[in-house]
TORVOZA-757770 format. One line per field, with one value per residue (C-alpha): residue in three letters; x, y, z. Coordinates in pm, 1 decimal, m for minus. Layout:
% residues N
code (ALA; ...)
xx (X; ...)
yy (Y; ...)
zz (Z; ...)
This chain:
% residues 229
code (UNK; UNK; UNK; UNK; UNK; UNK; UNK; UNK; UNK; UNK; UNK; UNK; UNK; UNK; UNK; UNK; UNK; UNK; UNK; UNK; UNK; UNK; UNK; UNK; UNK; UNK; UNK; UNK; UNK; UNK; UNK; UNK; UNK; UNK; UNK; UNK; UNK; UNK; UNK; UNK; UNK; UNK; UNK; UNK; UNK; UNK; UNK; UNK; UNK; UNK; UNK; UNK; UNK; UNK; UNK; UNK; UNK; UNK; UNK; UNK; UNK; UNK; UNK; UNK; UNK; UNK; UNK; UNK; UNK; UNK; UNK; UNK; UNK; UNK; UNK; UNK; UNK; UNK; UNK; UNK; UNK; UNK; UNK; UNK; UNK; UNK; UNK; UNK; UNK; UNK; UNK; UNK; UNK; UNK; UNK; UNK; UNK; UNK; UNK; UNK; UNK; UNK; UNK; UNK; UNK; UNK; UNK; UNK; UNK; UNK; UNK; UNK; UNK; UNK; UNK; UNK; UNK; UNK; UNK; UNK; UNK; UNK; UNK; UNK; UNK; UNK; UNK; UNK; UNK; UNK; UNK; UNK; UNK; UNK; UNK; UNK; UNK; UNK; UNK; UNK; UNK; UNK; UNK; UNK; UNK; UNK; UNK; UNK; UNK; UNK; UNK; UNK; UNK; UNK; UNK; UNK; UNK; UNK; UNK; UNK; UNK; UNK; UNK; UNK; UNK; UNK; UNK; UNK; UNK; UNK; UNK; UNK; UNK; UNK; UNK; UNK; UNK; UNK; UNK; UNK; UNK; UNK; UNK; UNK; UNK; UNK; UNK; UNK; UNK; UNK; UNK; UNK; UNK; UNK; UNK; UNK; UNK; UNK; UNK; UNK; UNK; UNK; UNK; UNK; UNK; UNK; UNK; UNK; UNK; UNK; UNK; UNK; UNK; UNK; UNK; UNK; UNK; UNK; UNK; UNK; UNK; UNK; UNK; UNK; UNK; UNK; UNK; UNK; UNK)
xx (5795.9; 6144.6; 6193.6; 6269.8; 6573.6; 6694.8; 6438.3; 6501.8; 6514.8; 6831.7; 6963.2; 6776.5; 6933.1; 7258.4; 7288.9; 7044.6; 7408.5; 7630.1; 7439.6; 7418.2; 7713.9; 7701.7; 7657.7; 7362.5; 7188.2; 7209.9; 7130.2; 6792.5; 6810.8; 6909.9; 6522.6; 6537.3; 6907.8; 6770.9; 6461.8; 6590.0; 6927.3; 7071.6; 6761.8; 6725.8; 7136.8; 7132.8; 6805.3; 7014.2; 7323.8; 7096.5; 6918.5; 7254.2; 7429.0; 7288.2; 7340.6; 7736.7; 7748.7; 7655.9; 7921.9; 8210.2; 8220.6; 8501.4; 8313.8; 8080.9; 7788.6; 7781.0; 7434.0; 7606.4; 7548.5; 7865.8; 8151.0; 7996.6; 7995.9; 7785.1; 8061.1; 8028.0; 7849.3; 8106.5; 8431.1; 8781.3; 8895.8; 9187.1; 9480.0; 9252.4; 9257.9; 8877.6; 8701.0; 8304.3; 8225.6; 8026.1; 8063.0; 7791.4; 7795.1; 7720.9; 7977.7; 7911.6; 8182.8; 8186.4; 8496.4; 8684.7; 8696.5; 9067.3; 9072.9; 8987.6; 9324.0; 9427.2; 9512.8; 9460.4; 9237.8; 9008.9; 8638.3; 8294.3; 8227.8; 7877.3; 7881.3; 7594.8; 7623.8; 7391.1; 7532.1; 7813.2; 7688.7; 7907.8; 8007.4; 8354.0; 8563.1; 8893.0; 9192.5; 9285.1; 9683.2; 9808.9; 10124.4; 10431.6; 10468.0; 10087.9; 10118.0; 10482.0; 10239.3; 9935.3; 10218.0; 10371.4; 10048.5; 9964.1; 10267.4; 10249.5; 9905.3; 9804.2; 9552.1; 9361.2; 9381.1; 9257.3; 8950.4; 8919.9; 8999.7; 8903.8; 8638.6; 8341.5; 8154.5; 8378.4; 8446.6; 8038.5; 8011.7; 8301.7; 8646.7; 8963.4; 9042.8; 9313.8; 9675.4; 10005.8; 10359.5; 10515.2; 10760.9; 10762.4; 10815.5; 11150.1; 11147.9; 10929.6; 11020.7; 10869.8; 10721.8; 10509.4; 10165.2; 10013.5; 10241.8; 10002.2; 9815.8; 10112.3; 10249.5; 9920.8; 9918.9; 9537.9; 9375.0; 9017.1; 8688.4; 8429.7; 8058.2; 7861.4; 7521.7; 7244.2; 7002.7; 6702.0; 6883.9; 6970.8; 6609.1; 6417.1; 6267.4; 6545.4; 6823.1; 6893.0; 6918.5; 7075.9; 7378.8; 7382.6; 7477.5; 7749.4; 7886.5; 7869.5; 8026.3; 8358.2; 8379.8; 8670.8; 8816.0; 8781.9; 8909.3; 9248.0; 9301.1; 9240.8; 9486.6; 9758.7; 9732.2; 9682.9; 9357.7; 9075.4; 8800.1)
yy (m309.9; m143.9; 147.6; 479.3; 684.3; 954.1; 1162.8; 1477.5; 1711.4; 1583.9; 1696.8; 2016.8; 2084.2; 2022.4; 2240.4; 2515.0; 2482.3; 2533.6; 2868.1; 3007.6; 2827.9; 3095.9; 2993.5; 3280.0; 3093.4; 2740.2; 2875.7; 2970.5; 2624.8; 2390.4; 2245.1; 2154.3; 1963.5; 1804.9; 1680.1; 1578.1; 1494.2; 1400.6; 1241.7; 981.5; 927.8; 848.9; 600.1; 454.7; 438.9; 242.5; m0.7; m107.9; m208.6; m580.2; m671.9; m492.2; m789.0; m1021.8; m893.5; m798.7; m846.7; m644.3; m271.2; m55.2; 113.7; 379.5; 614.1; 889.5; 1212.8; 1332.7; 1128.9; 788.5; 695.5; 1041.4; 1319.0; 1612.4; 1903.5; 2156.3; 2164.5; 2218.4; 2540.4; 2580.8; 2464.5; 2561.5; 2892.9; 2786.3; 2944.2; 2850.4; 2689.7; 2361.3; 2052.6; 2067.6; 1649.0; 1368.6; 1138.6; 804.5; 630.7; 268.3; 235.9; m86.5; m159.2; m105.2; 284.4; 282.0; 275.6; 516.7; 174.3; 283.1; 16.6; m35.8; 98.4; 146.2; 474.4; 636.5; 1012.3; 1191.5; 1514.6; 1663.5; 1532.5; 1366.6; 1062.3; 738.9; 448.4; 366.4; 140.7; 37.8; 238.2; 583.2; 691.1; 375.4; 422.0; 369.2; 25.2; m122.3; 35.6; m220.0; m477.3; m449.7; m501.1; m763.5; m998.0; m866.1; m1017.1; m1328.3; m1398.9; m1235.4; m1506.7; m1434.4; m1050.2; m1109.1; m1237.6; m959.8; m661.6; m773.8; m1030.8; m960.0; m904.4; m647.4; m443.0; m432.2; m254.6; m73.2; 95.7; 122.1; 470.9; 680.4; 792.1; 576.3; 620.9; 700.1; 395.1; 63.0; 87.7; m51.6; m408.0; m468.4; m540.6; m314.1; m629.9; m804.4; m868.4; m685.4; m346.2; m106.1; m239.3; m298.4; 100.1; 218.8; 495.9; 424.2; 115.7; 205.1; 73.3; 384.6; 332.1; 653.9; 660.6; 862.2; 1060.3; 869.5; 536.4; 705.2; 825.6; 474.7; 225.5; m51.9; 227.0; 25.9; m320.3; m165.2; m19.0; m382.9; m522.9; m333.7; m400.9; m769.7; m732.4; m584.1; m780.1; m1052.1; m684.0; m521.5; m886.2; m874.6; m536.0; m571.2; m920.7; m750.3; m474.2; m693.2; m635.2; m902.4; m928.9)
zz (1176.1; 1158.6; 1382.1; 1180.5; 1366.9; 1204.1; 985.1; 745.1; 1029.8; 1122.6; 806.1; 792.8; 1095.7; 1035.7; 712.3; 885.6; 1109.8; 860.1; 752.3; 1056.1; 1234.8; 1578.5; 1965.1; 1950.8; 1704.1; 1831.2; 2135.8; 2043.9; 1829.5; 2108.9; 2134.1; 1772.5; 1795.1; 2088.2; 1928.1; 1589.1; 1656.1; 1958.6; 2076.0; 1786.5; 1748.0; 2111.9; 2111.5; 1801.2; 2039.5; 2281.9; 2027.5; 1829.8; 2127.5; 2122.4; 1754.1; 1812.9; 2094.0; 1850.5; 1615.3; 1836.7; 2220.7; 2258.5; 2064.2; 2325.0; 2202.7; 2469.3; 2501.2; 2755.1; 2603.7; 2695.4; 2631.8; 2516.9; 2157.2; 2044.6; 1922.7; 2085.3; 1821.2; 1991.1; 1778.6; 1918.6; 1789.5; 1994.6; 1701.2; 1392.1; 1168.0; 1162.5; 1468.0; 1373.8; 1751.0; 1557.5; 1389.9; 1069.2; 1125.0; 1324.7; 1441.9; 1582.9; 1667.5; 1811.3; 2052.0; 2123.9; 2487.3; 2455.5; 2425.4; 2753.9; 2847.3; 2577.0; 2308.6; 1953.0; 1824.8; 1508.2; 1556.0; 1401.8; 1270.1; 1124.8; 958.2; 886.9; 715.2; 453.0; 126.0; 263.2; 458.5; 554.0; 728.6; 841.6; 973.8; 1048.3; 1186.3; 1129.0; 1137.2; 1352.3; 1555.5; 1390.3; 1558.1; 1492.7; 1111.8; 1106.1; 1260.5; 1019.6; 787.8; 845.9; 912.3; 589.6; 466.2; 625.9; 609.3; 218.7; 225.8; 500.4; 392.7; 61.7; 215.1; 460.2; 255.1; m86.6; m99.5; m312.2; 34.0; 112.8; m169.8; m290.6; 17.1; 132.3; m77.3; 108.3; 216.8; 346.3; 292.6; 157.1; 203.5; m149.1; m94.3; 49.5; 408.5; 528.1; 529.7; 250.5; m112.2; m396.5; m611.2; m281.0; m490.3; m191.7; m151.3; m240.1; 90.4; 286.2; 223.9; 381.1; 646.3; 714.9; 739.0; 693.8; 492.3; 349.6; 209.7; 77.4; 218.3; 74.6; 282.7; 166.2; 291.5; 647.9; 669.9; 597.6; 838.5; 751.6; 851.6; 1159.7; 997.3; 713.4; 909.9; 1062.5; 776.1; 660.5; 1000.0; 978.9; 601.6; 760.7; 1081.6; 895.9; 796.3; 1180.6; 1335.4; 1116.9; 1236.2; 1581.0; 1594.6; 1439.7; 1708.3; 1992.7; 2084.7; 2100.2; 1861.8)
């Protein structure tokens, strides 16, 4: 029988957070984001890392609870007009080995927020120099991206996402068949997920399987960056 991870208390949580979004008051909440949150994303950390193996070598599914693949609740209020100390999400966010040593390299990414619930992938913002690179494989091999980006596989389960530049970046002619995906900013597949889905038994197998439907996606990215797959 499939293992149920994340329940409705998760969520209940989580928007109980965004009403009353105070230290005093998670606080005297910790036991309950404990419990229903960080508990079960954690033990979900743990349990995915085998079938990542199977998809990826080169991804870490890391169960630390501070500073593995679990996104801290606390937010960062240091640069932002917004001074409410936490996050009213969950991020899980599976790392290639790479950003160890700071490389900016595709990844696996799960959101859960009441009403707003997704998977990710792909590569947010790209340097200036892996954006060039994306590219120009895209150029060169519009084949091989076709099947990546826009096979029926792919696009049942995931739409492309992100920002564009307004032009064609330098190098690049303004009639390529494939512009409107070579003038991307962000390289990154999105999938809405509804609470009941996050909630069930097949969760776990479920999230699985949109993995395995963007790996030819993920392994494009991470060869035109450098990085193994």
């Amino acid at each position: 029988m499939s293992q149920r991870y994340f329940t409705p208390k998760l969520f209940s949580f989580m928007q109980d957070l965004a009403d009353n979004n105070d230290r005093d008051w998670f606080k005297a909440n910790q036991d309950r984001f404990e419990q229903d949150v960080r508990e079960p994303a954690l033990d979900f950390i743990t349990d995915f890392s085998k079938p990542l193996e199977s998809i990826s070598k080169h991804f870490v599914a890391d169960s630390r609870k501070v500073g593995g693949s679990l996104f801290r609740i606390q937010r960062d209020t240091r640069f932002s007009k917004d001074k409410t100390p936490y996050k009213t999400h969950v991020g899980i966010h599976f790392r290639h080995f790479a950003t160890k040593e700071d490389v900016h390299a595709p990844g696996f990414y799960l959101h859960l927020e009441p009403g707003g619930s997704f998977a990710g992938l792909g590569l947010w913002r790209p340097s200036a120099t892996d954006a060039n690179e994306i590219r120009q494989k895209i150029a060169d091999e519009s084949a091989r991206w076709r099947r990546a980006a826009h096979d029926k596989r792919f696009t049942e389960t995931y739409s492309l996402e992100g920002e564009s530049l307004v032009r064609p970046p330098k190098g690049f002619e303004g009639d390529h068949p494939l512009i409107e995906d070579i003038k991307r900013k962000d390289f990154l597949g999105s999938t809405q997920l509804a609470q009941q889905t996050v909630t069930s038994s097949g969760f776990f197998e479920t999230y699985v399987d949109l993995c395995k439907a963007g790996a030819p996606f993920m392994k494009f990215l991470c060869e035109a960056v450098g990085v193994g797959f």
